[in-house]
DOVEX-77463 format. One record per residue: residue in one letter; x, y, z of N, C-alpha, C in turn. Coordinates in nm, 3 decimals. Example, Ala and Ser with C-alpha at 12.3 -4.5 7.8 and 13.67 -1.06 7.14 Angstrom:
REM residues 2
('a' (1.319 -0.569 0.780) (1.230 -0.450 0.780) (1.320 -0.330 0.780))
('s' (1.285 -0.225 0.708) (1.367 -0.106 0.714) (1.290 0.003 0.787))
REM end
This chain:
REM residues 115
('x' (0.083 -0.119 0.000) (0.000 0.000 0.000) (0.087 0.124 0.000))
('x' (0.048 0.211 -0.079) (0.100 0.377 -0.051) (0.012 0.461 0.018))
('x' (0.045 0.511 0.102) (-0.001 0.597 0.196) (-0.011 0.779 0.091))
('x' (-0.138 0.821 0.149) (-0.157 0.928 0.065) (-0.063 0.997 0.082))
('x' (-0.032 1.154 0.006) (0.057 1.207 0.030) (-0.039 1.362 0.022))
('x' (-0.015 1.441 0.152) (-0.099 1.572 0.226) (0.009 1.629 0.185))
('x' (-0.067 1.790 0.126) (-0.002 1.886 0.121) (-0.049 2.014 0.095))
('x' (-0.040 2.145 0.120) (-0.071 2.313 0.078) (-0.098 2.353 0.234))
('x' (-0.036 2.261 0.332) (-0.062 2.360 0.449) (0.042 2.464 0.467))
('x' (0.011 2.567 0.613) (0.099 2.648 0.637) (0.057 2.761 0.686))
('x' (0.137 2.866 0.743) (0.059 2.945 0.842) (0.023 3.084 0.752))
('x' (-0.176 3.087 0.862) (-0.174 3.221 0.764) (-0.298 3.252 0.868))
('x' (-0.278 3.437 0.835) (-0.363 3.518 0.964) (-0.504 3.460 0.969))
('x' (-0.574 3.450 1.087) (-0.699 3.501 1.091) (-0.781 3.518 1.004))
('x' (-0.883 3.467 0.910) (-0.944 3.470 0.825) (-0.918 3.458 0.659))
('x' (-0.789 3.411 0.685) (-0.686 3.362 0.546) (-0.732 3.236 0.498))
('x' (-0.725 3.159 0.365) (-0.736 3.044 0.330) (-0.611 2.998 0.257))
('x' (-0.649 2.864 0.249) (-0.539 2.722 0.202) (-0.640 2.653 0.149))
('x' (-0.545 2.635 0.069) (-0.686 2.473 -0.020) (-0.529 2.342 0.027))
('x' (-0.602 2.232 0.085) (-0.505 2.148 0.073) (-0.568 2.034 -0.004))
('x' (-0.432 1.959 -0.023) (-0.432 1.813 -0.181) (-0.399 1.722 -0.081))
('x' (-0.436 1.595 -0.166) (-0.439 1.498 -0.047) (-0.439 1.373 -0.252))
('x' (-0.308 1.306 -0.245) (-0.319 1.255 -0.343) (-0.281 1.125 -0.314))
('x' (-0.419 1.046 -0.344) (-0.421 0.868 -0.286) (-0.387 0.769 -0.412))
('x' (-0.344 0.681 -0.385) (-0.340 0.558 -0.463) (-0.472 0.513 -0.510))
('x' (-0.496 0.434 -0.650) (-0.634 0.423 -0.681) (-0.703 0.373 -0.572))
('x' (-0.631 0.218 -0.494) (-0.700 0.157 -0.434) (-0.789 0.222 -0.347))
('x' (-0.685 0.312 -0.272) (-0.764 0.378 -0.156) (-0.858 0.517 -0.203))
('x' (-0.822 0.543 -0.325) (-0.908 0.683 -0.344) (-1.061 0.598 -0.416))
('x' (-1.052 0.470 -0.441) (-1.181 0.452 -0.516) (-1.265 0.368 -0.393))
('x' (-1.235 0.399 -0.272) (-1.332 0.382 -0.159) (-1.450 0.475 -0.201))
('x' (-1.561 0.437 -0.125) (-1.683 0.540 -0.163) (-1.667 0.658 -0.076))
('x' (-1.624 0.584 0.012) (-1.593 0.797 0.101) (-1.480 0.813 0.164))
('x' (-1.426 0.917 0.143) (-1.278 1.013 0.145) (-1.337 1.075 0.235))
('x' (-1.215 1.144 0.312) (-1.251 1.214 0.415) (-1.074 1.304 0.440))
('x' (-1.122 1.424 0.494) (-1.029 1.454 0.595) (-1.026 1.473 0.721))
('x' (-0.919 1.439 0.777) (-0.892 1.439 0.969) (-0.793 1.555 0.990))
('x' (-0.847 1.583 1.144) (-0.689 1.660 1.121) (-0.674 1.628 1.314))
('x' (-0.570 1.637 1.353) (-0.516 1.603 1.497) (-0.426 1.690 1.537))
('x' (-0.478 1.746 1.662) (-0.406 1.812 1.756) (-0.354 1.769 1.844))
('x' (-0.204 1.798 1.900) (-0.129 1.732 1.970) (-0.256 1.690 2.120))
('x' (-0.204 1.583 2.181) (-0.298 1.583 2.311) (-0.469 1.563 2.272))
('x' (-0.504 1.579 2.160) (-0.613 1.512 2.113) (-0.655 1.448 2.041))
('x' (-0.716 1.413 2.027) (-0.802 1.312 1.983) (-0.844 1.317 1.801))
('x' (-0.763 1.250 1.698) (-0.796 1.272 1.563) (-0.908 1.304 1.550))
('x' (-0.969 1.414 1.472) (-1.134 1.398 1.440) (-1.154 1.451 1.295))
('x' (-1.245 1.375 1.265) (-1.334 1.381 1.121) (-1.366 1.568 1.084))
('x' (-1.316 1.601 0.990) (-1.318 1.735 0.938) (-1.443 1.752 0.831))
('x' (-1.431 1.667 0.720) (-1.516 1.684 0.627) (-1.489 1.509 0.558))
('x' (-1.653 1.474 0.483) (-1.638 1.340 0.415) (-1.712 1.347 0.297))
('x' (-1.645 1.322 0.196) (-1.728 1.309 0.064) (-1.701 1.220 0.008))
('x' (-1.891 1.167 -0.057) (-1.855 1.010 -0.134) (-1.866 1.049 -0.298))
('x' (-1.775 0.898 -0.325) (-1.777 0.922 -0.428) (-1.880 0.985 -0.538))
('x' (-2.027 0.967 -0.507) (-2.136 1.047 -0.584) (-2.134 1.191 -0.550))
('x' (-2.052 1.286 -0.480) (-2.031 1.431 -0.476) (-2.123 1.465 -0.324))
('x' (-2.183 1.384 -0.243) (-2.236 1.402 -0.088) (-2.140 1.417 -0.020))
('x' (-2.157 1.543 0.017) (-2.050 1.599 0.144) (-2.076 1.611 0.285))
('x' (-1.992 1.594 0.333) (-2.045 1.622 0.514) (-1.946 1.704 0.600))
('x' (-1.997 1.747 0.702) (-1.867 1.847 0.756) (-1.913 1.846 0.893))
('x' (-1.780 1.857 0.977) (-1.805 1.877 1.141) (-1.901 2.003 1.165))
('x' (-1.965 2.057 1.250) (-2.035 2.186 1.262) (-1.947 2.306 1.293))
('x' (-1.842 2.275 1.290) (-1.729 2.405 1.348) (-1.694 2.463 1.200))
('x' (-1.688 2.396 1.053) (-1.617 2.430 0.974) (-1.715 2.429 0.872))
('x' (-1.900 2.417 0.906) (-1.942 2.448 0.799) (-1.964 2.573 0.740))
('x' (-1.981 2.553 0.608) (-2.004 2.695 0.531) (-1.834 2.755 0.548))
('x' (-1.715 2.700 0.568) (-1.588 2.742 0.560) (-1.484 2.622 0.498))
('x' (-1.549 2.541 0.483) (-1.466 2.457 0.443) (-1.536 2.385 0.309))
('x' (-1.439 2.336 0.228) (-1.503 2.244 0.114) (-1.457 2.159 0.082))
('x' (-1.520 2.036 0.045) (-1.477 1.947 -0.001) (-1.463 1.881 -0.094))
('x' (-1.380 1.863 -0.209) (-1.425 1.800 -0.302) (-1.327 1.730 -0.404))
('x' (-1.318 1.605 -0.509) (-1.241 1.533 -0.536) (-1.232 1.548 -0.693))
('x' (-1.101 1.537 -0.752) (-1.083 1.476 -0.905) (-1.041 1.360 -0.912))
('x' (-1.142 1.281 -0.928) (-1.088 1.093 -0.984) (-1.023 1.102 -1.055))
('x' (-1.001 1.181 -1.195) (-0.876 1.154 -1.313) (-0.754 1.153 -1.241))
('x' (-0.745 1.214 -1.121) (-0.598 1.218 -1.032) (-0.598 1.191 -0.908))
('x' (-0.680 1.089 -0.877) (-0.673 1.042 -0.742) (-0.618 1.150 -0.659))
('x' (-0.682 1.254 -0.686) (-0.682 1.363 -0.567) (-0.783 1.423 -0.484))
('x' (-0.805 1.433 -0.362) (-0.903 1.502 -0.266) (-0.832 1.637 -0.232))
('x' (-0.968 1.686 -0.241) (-0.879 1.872 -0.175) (-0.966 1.870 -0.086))
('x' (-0.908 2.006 0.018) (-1.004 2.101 0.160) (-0.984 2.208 0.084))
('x' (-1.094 2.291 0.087) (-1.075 2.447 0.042) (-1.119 2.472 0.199))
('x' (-1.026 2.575 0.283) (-1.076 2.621 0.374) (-1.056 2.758 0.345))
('x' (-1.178 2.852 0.408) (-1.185 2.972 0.443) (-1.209 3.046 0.536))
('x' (-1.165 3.142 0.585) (-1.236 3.210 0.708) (-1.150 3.132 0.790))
('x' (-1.006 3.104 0.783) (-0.931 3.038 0.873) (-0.976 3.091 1.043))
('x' (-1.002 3.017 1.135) (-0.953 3.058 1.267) (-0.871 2.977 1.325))
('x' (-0.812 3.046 1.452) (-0.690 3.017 1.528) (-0.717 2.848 1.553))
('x' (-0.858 2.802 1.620) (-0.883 2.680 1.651) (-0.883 2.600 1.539))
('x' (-0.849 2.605 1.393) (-0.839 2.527 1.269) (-0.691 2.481 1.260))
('x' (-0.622 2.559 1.367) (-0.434 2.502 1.367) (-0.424 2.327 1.409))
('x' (-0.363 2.270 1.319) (-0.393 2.134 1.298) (-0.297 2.098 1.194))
('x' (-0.270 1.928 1.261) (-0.215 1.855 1.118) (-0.327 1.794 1.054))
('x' (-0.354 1.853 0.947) (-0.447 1.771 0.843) (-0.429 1.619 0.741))
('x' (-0.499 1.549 0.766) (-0.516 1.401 0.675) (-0.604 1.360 0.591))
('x' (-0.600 1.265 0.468) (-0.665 1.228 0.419) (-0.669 1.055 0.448))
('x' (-0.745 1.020 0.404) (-0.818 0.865 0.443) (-0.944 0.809 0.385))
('x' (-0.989 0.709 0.387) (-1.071 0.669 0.365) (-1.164 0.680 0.460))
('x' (-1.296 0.675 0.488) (-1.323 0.689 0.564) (-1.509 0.534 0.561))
('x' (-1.486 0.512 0.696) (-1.373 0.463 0.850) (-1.221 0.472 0.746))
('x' (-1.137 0.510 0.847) (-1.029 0.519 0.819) (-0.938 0.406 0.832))
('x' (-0.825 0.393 0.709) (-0.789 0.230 0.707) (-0.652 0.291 0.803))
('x' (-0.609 0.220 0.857) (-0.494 0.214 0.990) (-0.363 0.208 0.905))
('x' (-0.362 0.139 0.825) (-0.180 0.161 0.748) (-0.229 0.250 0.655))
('x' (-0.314 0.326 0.629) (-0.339 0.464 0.501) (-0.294 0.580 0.584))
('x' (-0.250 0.607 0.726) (-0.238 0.714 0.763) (-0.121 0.770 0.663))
('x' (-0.096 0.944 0.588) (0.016 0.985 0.554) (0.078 1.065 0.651))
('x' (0.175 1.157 0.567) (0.256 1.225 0.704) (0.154 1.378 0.716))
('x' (0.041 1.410 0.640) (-0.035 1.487 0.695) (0.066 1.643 0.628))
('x' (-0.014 1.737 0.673) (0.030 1.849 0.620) (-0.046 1.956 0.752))
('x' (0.100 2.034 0.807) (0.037 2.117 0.906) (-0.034 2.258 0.855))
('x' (-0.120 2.275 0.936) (-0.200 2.407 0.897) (-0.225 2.460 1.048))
('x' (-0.143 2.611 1.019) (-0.105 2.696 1.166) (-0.187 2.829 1.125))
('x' (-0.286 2.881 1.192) (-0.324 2.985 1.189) (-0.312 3.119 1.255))
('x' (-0.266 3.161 1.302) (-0.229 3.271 1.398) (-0.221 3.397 1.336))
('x' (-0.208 3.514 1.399) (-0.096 3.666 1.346) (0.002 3.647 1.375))
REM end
């Protein structure tokens, strides 16, 4: 297995955006639902946003209407469009299948929000 490979994080003020890529192997990108996680040190991984393969999206209640989700199959790629960054969105972000498969974790891509 190849583990996805996360990336476009990085720090930016207060109400700034990042779109991050999240580019899976077929196997794992032709699951019916993709998802991103993101984990803060001392807590607990949690479910950010999940979209299945038919274009149904879902999102935690902290990041709706700021975040998006959405995939190109020609490139086994998933993106986050986030907007309206806040400080509490500082996080390493992941992609996965979702339930999430245990050897698909990648090395994630940090996203720091601050001034």
């Amino acid at each position: 297995q190849v583990q996805p490979v996360e990336s476009g994080g990085g720090l930016v003020p207060p109400g700034g955006s990042l779109r991050l890529s999240c580019k899976a192997s077929g196997s794992v990108f032709s699951s019916n639902l993709m998802s991103w996680y993101r984990k803060v040190p001392g807590k607990q991984r949690e479910v950010v946003a999940t979209l299945s393969e038919g274009g149904t999206a879902g999102y935690r209640d902290s990041v709706k209407g700021r975040f998006t989700i959405f995939r190109d199959n020609a490139i086994n790629t998933l993106f986050l469009q986030m907007d309206s960054l806040k400080p509490e969105d500082t996080a390493a972000y992941y992609c996965n299948s979702f339930p999430p498969l245990a050897d698909m974790w990648g090395q994630g891509t940090q996203v720091t929000v601050s001034s």
